[in-house]
C-alpha positions as CSV (number, residue, x, y, z in Angstrom):
1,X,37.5,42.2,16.9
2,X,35.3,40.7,14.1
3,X,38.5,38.9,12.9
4,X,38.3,37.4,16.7
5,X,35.1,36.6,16.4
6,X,34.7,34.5,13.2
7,X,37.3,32.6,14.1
8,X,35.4,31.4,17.3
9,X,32.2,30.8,14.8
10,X,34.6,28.2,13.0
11,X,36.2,26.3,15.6
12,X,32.3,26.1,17.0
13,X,31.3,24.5,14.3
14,X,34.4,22.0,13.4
15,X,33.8,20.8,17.1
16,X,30.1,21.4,18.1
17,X,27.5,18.2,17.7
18,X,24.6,20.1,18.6
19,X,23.7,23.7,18.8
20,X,26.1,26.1,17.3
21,X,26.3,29.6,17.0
22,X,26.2,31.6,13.7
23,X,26.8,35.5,12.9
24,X,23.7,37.1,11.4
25,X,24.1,40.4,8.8
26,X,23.9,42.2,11.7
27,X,26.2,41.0,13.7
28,X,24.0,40.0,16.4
29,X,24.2,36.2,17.2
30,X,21.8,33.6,16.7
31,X,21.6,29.9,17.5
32,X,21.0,27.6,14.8
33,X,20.2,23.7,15.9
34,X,22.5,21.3,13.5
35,X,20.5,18.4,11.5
36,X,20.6,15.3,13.0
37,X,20.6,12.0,10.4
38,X,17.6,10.1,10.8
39,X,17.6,6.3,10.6
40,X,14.8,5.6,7.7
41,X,12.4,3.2,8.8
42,X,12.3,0.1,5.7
43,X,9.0,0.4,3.7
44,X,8.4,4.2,4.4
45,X,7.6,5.8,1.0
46,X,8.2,9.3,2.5
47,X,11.7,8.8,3.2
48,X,14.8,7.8,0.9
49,X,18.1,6.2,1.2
50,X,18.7,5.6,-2.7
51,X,21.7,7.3,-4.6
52,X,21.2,11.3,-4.5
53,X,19.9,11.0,-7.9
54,X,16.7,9.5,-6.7
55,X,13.5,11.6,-6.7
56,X,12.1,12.7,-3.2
57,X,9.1,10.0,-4.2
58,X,11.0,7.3,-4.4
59,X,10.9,4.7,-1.3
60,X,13.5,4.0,1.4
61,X,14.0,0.5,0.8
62,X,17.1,-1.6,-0.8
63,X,14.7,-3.1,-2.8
64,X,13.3,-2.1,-6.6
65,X,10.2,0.2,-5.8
66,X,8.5,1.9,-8.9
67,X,5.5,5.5,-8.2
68,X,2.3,3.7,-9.8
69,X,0.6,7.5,-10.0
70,X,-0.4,10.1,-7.2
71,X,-3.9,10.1,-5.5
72,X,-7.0,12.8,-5.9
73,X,-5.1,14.2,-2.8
74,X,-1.6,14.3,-4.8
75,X,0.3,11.6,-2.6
76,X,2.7,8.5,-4.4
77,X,1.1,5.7,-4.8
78,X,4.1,3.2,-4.6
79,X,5.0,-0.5,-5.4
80,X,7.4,-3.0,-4.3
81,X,9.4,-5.4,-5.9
82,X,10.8,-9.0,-5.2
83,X,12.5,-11.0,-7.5
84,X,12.7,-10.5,-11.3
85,X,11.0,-13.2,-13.3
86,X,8.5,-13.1,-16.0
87,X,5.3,-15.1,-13.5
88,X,4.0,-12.0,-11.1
89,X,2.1,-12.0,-8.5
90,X,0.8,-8.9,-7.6
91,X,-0.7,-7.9,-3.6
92,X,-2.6,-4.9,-3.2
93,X,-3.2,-3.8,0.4
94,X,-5.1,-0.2,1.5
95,X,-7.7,0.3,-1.0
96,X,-9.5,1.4,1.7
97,X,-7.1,3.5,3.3
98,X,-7.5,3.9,7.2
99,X,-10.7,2.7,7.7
100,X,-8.7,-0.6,6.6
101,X,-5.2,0.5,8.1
102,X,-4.8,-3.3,9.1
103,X,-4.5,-3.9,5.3
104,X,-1.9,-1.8,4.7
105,X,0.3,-3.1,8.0
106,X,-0.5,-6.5,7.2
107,X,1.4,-5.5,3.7
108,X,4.3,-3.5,5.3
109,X,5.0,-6.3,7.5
110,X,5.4,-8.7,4.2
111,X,7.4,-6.0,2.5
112,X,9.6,-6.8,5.3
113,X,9.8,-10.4,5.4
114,X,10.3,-10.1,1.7
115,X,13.4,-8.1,2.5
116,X,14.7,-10.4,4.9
117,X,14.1,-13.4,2.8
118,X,14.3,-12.5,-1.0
119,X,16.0,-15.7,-1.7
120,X,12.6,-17.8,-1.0
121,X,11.2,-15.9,-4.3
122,X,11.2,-18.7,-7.1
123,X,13.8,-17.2,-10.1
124,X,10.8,-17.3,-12.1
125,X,8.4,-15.4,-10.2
126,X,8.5,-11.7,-9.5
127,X,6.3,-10.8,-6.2
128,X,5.1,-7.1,-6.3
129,X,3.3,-5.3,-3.2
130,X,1.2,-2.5,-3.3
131,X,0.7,-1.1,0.2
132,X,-1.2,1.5,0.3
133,X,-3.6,2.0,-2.8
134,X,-5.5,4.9,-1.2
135,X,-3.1,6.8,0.5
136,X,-5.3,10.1,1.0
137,X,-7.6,7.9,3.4
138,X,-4.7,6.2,5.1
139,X,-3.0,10.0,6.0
140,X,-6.6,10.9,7.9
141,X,-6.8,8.2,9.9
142,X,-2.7,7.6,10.9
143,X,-1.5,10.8,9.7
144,X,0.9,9.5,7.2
145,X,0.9,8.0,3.8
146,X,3.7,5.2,4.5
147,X,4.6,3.2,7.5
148,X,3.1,3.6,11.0
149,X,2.8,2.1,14.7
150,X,-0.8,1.1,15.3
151,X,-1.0,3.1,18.4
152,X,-0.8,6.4,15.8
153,X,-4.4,5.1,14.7
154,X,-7.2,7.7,15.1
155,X,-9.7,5.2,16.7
156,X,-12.4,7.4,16.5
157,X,-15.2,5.6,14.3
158,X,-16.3,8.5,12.2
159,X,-12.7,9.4,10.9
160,X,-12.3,5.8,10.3
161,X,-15.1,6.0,8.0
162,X,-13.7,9.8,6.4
163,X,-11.0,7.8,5.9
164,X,-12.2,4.8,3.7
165,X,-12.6,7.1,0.9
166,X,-9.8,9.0,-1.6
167,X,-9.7,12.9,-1.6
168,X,-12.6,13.4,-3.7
169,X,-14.7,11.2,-1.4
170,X,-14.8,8.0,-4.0
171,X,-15.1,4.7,-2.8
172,X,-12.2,3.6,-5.1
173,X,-13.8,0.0,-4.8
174,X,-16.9,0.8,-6.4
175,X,-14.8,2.6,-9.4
176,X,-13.4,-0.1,-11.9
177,X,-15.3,-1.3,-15.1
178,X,-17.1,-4.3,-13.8
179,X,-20.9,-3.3,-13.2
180,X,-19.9,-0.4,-12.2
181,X,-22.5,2.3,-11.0
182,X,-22.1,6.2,-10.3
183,X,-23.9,5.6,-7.0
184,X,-22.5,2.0,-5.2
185,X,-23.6,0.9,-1.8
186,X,-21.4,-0.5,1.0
187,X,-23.0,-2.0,4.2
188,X,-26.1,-0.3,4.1
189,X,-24.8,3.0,2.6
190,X,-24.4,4.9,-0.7
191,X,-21.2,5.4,-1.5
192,X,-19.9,7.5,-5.0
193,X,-18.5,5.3,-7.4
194,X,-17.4,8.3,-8.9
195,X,-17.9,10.1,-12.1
196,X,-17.1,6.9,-14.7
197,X,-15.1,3.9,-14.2
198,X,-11.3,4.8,-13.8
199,X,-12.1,8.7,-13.0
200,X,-10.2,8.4,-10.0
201,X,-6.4,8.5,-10.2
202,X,-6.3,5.6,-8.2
203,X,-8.3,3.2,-10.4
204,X,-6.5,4.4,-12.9
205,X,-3.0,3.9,-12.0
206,X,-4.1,-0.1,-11.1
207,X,-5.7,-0.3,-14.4
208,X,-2.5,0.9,-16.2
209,X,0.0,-1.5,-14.2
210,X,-1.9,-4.5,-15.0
211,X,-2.5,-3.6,-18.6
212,X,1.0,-3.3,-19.2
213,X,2.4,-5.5,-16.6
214,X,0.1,-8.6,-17.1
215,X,0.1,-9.7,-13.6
216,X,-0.4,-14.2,-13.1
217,X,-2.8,-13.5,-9.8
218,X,-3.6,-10.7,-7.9
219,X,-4.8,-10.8,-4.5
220,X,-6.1,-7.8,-2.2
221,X,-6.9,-7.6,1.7
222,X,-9.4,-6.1,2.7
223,X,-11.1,-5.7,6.3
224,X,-13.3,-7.6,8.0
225,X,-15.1,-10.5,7.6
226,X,-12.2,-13.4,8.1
227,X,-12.4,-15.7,4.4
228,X,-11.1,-16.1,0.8
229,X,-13.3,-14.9,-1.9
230,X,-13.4,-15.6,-5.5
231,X,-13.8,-13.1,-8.1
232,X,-15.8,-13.3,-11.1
233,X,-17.5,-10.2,-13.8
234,X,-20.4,-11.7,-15.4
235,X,-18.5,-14.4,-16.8
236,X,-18.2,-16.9,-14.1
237,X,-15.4,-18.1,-11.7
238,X,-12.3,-19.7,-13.4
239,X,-10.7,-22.8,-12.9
240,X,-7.5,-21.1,-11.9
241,X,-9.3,-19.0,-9.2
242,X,-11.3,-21.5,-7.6
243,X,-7.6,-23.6,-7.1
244,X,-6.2,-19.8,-5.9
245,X,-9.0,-19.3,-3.6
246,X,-9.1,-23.0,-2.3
247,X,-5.2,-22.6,-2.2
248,X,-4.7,-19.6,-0.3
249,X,-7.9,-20.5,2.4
250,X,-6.5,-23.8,3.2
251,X,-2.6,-22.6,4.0
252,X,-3.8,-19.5,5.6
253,X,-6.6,-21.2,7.8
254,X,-9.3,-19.2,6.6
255,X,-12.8,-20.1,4.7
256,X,-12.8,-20.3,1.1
257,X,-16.0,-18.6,-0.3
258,X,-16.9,-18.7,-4.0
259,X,-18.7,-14.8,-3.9
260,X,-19.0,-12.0,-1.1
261,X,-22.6,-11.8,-1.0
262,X,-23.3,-9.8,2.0
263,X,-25.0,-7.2,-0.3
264,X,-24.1,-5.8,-3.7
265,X,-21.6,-4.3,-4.8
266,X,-20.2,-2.3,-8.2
267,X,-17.5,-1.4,-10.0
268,X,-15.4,-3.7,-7.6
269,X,-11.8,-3.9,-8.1
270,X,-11.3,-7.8,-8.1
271,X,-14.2,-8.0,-9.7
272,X,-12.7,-5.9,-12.6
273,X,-9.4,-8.3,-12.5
274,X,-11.2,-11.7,-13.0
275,X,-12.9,-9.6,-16.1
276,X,-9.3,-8.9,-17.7
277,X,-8.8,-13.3,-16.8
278,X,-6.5,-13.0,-14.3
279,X,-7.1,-14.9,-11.6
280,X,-7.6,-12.7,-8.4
281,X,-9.4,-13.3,-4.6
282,X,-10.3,-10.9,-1.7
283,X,-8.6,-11.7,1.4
284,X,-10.9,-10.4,4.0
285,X,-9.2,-10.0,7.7
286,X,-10.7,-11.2,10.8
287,X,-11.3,-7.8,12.4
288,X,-10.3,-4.0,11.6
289,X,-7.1,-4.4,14.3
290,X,-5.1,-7.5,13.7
291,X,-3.0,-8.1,10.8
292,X,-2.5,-11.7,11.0
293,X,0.8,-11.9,9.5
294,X,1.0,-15.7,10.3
295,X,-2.1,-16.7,8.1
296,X,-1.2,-14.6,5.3
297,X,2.5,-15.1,5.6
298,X,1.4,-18.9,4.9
299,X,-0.9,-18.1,2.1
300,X,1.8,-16.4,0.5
301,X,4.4,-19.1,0.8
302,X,1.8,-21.4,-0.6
303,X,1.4,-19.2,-3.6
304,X,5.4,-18.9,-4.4
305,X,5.6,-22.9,-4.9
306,X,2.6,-22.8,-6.7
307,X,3.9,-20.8,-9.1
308,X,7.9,-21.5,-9.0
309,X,8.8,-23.6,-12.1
C-alpha cells in the first residue's frame, strides 16, 4: 500500500502546477503550495535576475549595478551604471528617503529610460544613478527599499517626516564635511547632524565613491521648492557650476539660483562636493508628489552632449 501510494505522490508532482500533495514522516498527508516565478520588476534592488553566482544584494537589472555600503538600518545602498567611459556623471536621488520619495521615483524612472536607451550615452561618458541614498527612510514611508507604485506611499505627514531621517535618526544632509554642525536645522527645526562628519554609513559610502571614483558633476534631487541651485563650501561658486546650473535650469524649465538661502544649513552634501571641486547642483522638485520626468529627462539630455567628446 505505501508502494501505492508514493507512486501517486510522483505522478502528482510531474503533472500538478499548483498545489500538490506530499507524505509527511508520519504518513499523514499534507499540502504544500508550489513556488510560482515571479517576473522582477527592472530597478528593484531586492530582487535578482543575474547569474546564480550573484549575491542576494545585487540588483535585478541587465545593467552593471555596484552595493555602495549598507545603511544605520543595514539595507544596500546601490548604484547604477550606463555606459563605460572615463567622464562620469554621477545622480543621486533619496537622500531624504520617503519624506522625499518623489526623488527616488523621479530616479527609477531614469534608470529606466537609461535601459531603454543606453545607446544615447556618449562612449566617453559613463552615467551612474544612485536611487535611493537613504534607504532606511524610504522603507518607512513605502515599505520597501527599491522600487514602488506611488499609491504604496504612507501619506500620513508625520511618518513622512520619521522618514526623512536614516535609522539612527540623522539628517544625512546635514552630515558631510562642509560647515558641518552636530546640531543642523532644517525648516525651522533641529535636526542631528550626527556624531562627526561622515559618522553615518551613508555619508560615508558617498564620500568613498567619489574619492575613488572622481565623478565630472554630480547632481541630487531633492524635494520641494521647484529650481537649480549652485553649490559652493566657503570657497565660492565655480565657473563650471554656474554653466551646470544655468545649463540644467534652462533645458529642464526650471530657475537657476546661485545658493538655497531659505535658512541655513550644515554639513550639506552638495555643499561638501563643490568643496572636493566637482561641480555639483541641487535639483529641487516642484512639490513632494510629482516626479517630473519630462524636465529632468531634458536636463539630463542636455548634460550627455555637454559632456560627449
Amino acid at each position: 500500500m505505501k508502494n501505492i501510494i508514493l507512486i501517486a505522490v510522483v505522478i502528482l508532482v510531474l503533472i500538478g502546477g499548483g498545489t500538490y500533495i506530499l507524505m509527511s514522516e508520519n504518513n499523514q498527508l499534507v499540502e504544500n503550495e508550489s513556488n510560482t516565478p515571479t517576473t522582477p520588476t527592472s530597478a528593484t534592488p531586492e530582487m535578482s535576475t543575474k547569474e546564480a553566482s550573484s549575491t542576494p544584494e545585487e540588483a535585478a537589472s541587465d545593467e552593471p549595478t555596484s552595493i555602495l555600503g549598507n545603511s544605520a538600518g543595514g539595507e544596500a545602498i546601490t548604484a547604477y551604471h550606463f555606459g563605460t567611459g572615463e567622464t562620469e556623471l554621477l545622480f543621486i536621488g533619496g537622500i531624504h528617503g520617503g519624506y522625499s520619495w518623489n526623488t527616488s521615483l523621479l530616479a527609477f524612472e531614469l534608470i529606466d529610460w537609461l535601459e531603454e536607451n543606453e545607446d544615447k550615452v556618449p562612449k566617453n561618458v559613463k552615467v551612474t544613478i544612485i536611487p535611493v541614498l537613504n534607504p532606511d527612510g524610504l522603507k518607512v514611508v513605502t515599505g520597501t527599499t527599491g522600487l514602488f507604485k506611488a499609491s504604496a506611499v504612507n501619506t500620513s505627514e508625520t511618518v513622512r517626516i520619521t522618514g526623512r531621517f536614516n535609522a539612527n535618526e540623522v539628517d544625512i544632509n546635514r552630515n558631510f564635511d562642509c560647515e558641518w554642525e552636530s546640531v543642523g536645522t532644517w525648516q525651522n527645526r533641529s535636526v542631528s547632524g550626527g556624531e562627526t562628519p561622515f559618522s553615518e554609513p551613508e555619508s560615508a559610502a558617498v564620500k568613498a565613491y567619489v574619492e575613488a571614483n572622481k565623478p565630472a558633476t554630480v547632481v541630487t534631487w531633492y524635494s520641494a521648492a521647484g529650481g537649480v541651485y549652485s553649490s559652493s563650501c566657503n570657497n565660492g561658486i565655480s565657473t563650471e557650476t554656474k554653466d551646470l546650473t544655468n545649463l540644467f535650469a534652462k533645458a529642464a524649465g526650471y530657475t537657476a539660483h546661485e545658493e538655497f538661502d531659505y535658512y541655513q544649513i550644515t554639513g550639506d552634501m552638495v555643499n561638501w562636493f563643490a568643496g572636493q571641486n566637482i561641480p555639483a547642483i541641487s535639483v529641487l522638485l516642484t512639490n513632494h508628489t510629482d516626479t517630473e520626468f519630462s524636465k529632468n529627462l531634458s536636463g539630463l539630455q542636455a548634460m550627455l552632449t555637454k559632456y560627449a567628446e
